[in-house]
C-alpha positions as CSV (number, residue, x, y, z in Angstrom):
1,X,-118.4,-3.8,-63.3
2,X,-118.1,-5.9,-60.5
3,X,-121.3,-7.6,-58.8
4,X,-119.4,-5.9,-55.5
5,X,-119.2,-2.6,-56.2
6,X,-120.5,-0.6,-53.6
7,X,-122.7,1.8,-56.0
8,X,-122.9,2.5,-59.2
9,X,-121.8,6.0,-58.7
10,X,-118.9,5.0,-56.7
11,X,-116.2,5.1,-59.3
12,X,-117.1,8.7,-60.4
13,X,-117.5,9.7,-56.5
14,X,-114.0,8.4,-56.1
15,X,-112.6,10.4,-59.4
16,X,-114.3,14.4,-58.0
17,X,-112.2,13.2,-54.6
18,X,-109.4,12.6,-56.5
19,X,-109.5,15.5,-58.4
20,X,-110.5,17.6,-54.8
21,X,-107.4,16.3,-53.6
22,X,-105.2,17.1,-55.9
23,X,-106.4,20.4,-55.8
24,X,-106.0,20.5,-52.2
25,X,-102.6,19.7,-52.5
26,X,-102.1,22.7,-54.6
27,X,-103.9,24.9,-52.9
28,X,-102.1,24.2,-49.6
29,X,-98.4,24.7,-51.1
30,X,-99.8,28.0,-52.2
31,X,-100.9,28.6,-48.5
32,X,-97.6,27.3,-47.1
33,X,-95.2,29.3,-49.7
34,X,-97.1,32.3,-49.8
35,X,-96.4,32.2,-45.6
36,X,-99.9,32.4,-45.0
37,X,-99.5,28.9,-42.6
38,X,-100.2,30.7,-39.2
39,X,-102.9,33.5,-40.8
40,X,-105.2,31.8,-38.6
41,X,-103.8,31.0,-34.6
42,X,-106.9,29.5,-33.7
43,X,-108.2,26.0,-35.3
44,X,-110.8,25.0,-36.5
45,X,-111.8,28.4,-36.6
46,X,-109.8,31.3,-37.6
47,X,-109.9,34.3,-35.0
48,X,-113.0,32.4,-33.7
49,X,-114.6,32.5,-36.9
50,X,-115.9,30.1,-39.2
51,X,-114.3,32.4,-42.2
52,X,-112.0,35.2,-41.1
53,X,-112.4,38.4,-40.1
54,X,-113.0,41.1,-43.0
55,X,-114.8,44.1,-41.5
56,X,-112.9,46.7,-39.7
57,X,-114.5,45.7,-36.2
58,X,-113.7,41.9,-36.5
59,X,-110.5,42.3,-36.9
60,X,-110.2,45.1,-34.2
61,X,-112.2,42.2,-32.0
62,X,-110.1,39.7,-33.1
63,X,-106.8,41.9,-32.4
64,X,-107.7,42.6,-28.9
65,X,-108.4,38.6,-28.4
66,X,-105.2,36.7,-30.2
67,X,-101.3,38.0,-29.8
68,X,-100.9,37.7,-33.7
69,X,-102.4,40.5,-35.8
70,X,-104.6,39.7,-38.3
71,X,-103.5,39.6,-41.8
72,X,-106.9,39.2,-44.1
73,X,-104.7,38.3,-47.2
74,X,-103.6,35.4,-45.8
75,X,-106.0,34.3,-43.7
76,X,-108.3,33.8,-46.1
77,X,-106.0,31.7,-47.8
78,X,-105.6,29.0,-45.0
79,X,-109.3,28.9,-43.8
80,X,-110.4,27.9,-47.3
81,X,-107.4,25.5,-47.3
82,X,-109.3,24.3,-44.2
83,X,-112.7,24.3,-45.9
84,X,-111.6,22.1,-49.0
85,X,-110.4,19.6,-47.4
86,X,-113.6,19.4,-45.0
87,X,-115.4,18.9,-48.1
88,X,-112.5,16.2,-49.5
89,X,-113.3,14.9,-45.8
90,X,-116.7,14.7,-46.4
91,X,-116.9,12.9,-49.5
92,X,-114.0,10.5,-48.4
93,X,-116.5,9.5,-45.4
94,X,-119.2,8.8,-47.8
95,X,-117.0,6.3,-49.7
96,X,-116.4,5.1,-47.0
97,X,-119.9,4.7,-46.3
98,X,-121.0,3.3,-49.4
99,X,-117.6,1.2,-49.5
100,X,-118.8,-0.7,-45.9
101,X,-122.8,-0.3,-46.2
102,X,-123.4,-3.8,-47.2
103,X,-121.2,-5.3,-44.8
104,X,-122.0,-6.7,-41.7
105,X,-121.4,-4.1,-39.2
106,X,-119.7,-2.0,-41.6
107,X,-122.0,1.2,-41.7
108,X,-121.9,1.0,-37.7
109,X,-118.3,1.1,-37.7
110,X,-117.8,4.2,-40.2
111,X,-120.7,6.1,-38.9
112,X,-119.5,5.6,-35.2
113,X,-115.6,6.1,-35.7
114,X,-116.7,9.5,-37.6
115,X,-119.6,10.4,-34.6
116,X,-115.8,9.8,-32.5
117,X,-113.9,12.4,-34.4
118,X,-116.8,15.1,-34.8
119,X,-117.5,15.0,-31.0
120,X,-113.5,15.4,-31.0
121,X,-113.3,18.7,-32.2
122,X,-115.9,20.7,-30.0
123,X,-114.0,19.1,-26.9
124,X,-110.9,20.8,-28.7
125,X,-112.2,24.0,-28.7
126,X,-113.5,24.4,-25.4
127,X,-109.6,23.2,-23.9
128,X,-110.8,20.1,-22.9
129,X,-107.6,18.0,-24.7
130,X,-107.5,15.4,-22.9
131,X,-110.7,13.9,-23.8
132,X,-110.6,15.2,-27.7
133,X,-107.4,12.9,-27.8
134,X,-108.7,10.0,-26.2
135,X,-112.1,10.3,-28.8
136,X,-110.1,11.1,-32.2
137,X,-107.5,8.3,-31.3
138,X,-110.6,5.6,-30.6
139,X,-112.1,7.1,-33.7
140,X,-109.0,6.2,-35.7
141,X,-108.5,3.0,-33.8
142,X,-111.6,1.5,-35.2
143,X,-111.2,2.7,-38.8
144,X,-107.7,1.2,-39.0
145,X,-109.1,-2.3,-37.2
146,X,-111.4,-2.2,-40.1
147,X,-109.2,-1.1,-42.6
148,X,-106.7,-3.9,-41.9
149,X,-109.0,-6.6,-40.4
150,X,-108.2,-10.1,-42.6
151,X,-108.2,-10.1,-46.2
152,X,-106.3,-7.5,-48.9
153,X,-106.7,-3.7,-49.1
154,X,-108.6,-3.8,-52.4
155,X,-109.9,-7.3,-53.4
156,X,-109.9,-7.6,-57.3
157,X,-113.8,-8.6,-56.5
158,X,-114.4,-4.9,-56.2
159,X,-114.3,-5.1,-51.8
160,X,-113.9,-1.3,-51.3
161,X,-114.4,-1.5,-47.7
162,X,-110.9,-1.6,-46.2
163,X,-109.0,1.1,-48.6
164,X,-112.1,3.5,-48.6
165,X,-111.5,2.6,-44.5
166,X,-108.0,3.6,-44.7
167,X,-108.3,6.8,-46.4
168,X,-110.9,7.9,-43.9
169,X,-108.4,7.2,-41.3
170,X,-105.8,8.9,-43.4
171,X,-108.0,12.5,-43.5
172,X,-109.0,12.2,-39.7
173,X,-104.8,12.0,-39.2
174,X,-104.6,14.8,-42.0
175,X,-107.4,16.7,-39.9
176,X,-104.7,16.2,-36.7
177,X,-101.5,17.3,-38.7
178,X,-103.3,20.3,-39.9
179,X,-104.1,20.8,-36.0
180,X,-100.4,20.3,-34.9
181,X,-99.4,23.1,-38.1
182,X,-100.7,25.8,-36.4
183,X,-100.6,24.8,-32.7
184,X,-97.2,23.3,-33.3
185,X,-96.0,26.9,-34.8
186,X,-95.5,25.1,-38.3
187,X,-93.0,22.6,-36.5
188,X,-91.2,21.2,-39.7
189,X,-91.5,17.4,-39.1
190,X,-95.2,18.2,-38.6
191,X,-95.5,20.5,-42.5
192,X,-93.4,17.3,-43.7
193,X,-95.8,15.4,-42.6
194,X,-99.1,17.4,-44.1
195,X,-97.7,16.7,-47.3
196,X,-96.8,13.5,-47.0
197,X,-100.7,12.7,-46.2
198,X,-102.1,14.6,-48.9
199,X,-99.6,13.0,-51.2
200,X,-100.9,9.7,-49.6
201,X,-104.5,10.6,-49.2
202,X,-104.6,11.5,-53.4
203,X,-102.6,8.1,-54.3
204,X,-105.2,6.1,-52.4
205,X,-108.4,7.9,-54.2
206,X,-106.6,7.2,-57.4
207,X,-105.8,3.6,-56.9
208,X,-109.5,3.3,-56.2
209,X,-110.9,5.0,-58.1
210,X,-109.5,3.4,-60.6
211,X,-109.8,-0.2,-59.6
212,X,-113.7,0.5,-59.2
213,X,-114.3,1.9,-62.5
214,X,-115.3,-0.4,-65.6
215,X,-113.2,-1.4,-68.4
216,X,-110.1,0.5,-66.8
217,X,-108.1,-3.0,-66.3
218,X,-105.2,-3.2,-68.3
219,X,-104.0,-6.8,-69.4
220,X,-100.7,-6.6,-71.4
221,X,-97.9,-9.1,-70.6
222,X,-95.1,-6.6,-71.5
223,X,-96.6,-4.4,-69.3
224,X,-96.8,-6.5,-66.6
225,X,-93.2,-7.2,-66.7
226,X,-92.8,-3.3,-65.9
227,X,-94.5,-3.5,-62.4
228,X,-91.5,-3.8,-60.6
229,X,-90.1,-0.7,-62.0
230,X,-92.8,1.2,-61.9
231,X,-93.7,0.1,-58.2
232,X,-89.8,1.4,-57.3
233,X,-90.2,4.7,-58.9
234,X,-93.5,5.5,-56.9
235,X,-91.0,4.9,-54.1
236,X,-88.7,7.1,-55.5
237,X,-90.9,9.7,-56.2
238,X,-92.4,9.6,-52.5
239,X,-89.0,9.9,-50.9
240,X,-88.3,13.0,-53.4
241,X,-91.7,14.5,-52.5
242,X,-90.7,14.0,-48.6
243,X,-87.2,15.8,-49.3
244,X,-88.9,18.2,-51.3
245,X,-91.4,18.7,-47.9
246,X,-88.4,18.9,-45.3
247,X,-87.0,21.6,-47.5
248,X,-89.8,23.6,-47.3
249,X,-90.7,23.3,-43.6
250,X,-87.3,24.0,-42.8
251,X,-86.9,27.4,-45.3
252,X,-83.8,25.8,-47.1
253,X,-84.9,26.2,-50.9
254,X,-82.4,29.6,-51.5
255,X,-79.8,27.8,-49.2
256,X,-77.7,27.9,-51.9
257,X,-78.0,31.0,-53.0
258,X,-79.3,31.1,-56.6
259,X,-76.6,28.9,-57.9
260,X,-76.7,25.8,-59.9
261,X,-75.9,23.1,-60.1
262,X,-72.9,24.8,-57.4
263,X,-73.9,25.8,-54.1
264,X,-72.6,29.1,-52.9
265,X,-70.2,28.7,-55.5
266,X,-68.9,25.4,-54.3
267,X,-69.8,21.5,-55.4
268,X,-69.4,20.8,-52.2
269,X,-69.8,24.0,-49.2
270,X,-69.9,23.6,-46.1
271,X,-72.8,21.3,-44.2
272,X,-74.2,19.7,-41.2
273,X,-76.1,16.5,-42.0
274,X,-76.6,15.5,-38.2
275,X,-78.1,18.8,-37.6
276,X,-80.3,18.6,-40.9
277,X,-81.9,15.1,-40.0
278,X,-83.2,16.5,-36.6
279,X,-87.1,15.9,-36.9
280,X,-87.8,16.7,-33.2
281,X,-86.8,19.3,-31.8
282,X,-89.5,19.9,-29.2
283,X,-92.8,21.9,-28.5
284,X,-93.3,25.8,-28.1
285,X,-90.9,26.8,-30.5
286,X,-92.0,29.4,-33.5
287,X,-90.6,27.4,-36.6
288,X,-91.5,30.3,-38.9
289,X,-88.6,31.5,-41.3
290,X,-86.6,28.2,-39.6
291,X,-84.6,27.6,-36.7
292,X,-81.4,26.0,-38.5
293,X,-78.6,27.8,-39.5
294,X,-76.9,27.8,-42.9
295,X,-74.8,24.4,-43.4
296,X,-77.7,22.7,-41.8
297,X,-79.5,24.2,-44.6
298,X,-77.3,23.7,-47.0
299,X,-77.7,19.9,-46.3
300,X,-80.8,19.6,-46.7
301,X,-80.9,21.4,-50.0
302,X,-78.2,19.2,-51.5
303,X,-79.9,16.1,-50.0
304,X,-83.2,17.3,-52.2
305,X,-80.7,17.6,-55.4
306,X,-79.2,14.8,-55.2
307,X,-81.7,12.4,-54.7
308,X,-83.5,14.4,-57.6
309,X,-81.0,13.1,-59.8
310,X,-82.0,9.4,-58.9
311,X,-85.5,10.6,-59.6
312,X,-84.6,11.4,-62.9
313,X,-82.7,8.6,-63.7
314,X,-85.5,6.0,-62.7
315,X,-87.8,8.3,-64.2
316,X,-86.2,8.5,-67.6
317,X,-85.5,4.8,-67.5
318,X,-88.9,4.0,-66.8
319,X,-90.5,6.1,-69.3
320,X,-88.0,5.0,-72.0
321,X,-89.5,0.8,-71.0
322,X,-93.0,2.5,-71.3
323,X,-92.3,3.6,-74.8
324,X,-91.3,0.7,-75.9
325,X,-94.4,-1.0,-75.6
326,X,-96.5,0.3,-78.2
327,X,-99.7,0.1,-76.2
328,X,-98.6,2.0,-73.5
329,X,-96.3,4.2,-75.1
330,X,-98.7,7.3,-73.8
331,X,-97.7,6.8,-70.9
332,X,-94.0,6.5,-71.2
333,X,-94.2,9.8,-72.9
334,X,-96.1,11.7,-70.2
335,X,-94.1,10.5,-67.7
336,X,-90.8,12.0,-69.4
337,X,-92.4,15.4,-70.1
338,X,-93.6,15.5,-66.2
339,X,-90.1,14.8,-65.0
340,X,-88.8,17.0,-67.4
341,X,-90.8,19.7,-66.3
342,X,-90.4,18.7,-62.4
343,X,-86.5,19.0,-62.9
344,X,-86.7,22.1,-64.8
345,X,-89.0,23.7,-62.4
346,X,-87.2,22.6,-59.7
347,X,-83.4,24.0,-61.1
348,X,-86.0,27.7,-62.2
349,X,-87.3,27.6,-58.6
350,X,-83.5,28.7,-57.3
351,X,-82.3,30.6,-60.2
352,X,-85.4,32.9,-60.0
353,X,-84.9,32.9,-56.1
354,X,-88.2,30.8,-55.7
355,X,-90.9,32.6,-57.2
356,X,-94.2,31.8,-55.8
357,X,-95.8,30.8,-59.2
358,X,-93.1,28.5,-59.8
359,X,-92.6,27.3,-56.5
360,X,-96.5,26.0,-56.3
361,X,-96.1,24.8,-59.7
362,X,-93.0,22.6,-58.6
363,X,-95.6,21.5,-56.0
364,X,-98.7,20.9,-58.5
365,X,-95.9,18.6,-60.7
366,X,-95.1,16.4,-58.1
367,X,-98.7,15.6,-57.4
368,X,-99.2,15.1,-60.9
369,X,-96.0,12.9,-61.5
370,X,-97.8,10.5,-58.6
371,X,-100.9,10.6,-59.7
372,X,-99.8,9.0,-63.5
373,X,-97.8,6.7,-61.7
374,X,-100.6,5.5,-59.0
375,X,-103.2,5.1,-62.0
376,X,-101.1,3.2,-64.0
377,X,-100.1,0.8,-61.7
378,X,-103.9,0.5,-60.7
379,X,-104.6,-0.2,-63.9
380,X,-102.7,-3.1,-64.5
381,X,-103.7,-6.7,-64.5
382,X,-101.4,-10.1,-64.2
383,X,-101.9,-11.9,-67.5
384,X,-102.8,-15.1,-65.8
385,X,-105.4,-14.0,-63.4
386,X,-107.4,-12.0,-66.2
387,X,-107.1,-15.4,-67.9
């Protein structure tokens, strides 16, 4: 391990996040397709509680006190949503911590960007917006000056500081989208958004965690000459993931019906791409069960299966080049089952009329699809550099 490396705990610090986060990620498409996404009107707190109300009086209390009626099934569901990813929060600011500690400065600046964001949220709750803004956005202002201050992300001489950096600007800006969820009415561009930066927020921990642990490097000329591939198809995958996301927060996965591979018995029915590529559309709206109407609907359901088909074909390529290299044929092969499985969950998802089992599933896929691809590409070394 490197003479650099922040702790010698670090790596496996950086593996239970990783692992948190994925089941976060989970987790929250289960909160989101199970429309439990508004249980709780109130954040942090749900009905003014740390949990949620359970007893017969708390939720008369809470009744009285919020326009929507409580729901205990669900809102349980969202405040421990809320409560994992506190604790993912928490452990992303120690690595942070321990990432920046022997740096000049570098404790002072995660410790006071974090004191920023904490004395954010009290602020918040007592209506005083203004000044919770102006403390959360210094907070992230300084993380990201850190994060991105001279010098690469993730030196190969184990410098954890500015990625561990990032990702704690990354969960303070996940902290704010989860905000914007319920006091935005689950505004779509906003959902889209969530799951974007937990789809972010788990690459990150895996490329570090990763890069800090010993003997993960991975020197192979043939492989090497894969990078570029591989790098594209992370794109890919993270623009199928954000189609994926804009389907969801806009209620267009049984647009078509329950056909396939038609749509409402046609190849091609009728659609409105300019209205389907709105992502603002304005504050004080209730998004819940969508605004759009059908054809806009429609579009952005074909947009999803379409672009999966690119997926697929990058996908397959890529895992074919994989398995041609006997060293790393493993990985070519789990990379074909995991599309596989995302493409035949995805076409199940619409014939079954989106079960919620299979429609979480779809969701856990995805994350796992990124993940393989992340740690992979983490893993590998240029020939000449290891030389």
């Amino acid at each position: 391990m490197s003479l650099m490396t922040p702790h010698r705990n670090f790596h496996r610090l950086a593996w239970i996040a990783t692992l948190l986060a994925l089941f976060v990620i989970v987790f929250g498409a289960f909160v989101r397709l199970s429309n439990a996404g508004l249980s709780c009107p109130d954040w942090p707190t749900c009905y003014g509680k740390a949990t949620w109300p359970v007893h017969a009086h708390e939720i008369d209390r809470a009744n009285d006190a919020f326009d929507r009626p409580v729901e205990s099934h669900k809102a349980w569901r969202e405040q421990v949503h809320r409560h994992l990813a506190a604790t993912l929060g928490m452990l992303v600011f120690a690595l942070a911590f321990l990432g920046s500690r022997r740096l000049r400065g570098g404790k002072a600046v995660v410790i006071g960007a974090s004191l920023l964001v904490a004395l954010a949220i009290p602020l918040y709750m007592r209506g005083e917006y203004g000044l919770s803004s102006a403390l959360a956005v210094a907070g992230e202002t300084i993380l990201l000056g850190w994060a991105l201050r001279p010098g690469s992300v993730a030196s190969s001489r184990g410098d954890y500081s500015r990625i561990s950096a990032l990702l704690l600007a990354v969960i303070v800006f996940q902290a704010l989208l989860g905000m914007w969820t319920v006091t935005w009415l689950l505004k779509p561009v906003v959902v889209m958004g969530h799951l974007i930066g937990g789809m972010t927020t788990m690459a990150l921990l895996a490329w570090m965690a990763c890069r800090a642990s010993p003997q993960a490097s991975l020197v192979l000329p043939a492989a090497w000459r894969l990078r570029p591939l591989l790098i594209g198809a992370i794109a890919v995958v993270a623009i199928q993931i954000a189609l994926g996301g804009w389907v969801s927060a806009n209620y267009a996965a049984l647009a078509c019906g329950i056909d396939y591979p038609t749509c409402l018995g046609q190849w091609w029915p009728e659609h409105d791409f300019r209205e389907a590529l709105v992502l603002w559309r304005g504050i004080g709206t209730d998004y819940e069960g969508g605004v759009l109407d059908g054809p806009a609907r429609v579009a952005i359901q074909m947009m999803h299966r379409l672009f999966a088909l690119v997926a697929l074909g990058w996908l397959v390529w890529l895992g074919r080049r994989l398995r041609a290299v006997p060293e790393i044929s493993g990985w070519g092969t789990a990379v074909l089952i995991l599309i596989g499985l995302q493409f035949g969950l995805g076409i199940l998802n619409v014939i079954s009329g989106l079960p919620l089992k299979i429609a979480v599933a779809h969701n856990a896929v995805a994350a796992l699809l990124l993940f393989v691809l992340v740690v992979l590409l983490a893993r590998l070394r240029r020939p000449e550099a290891a030389a």
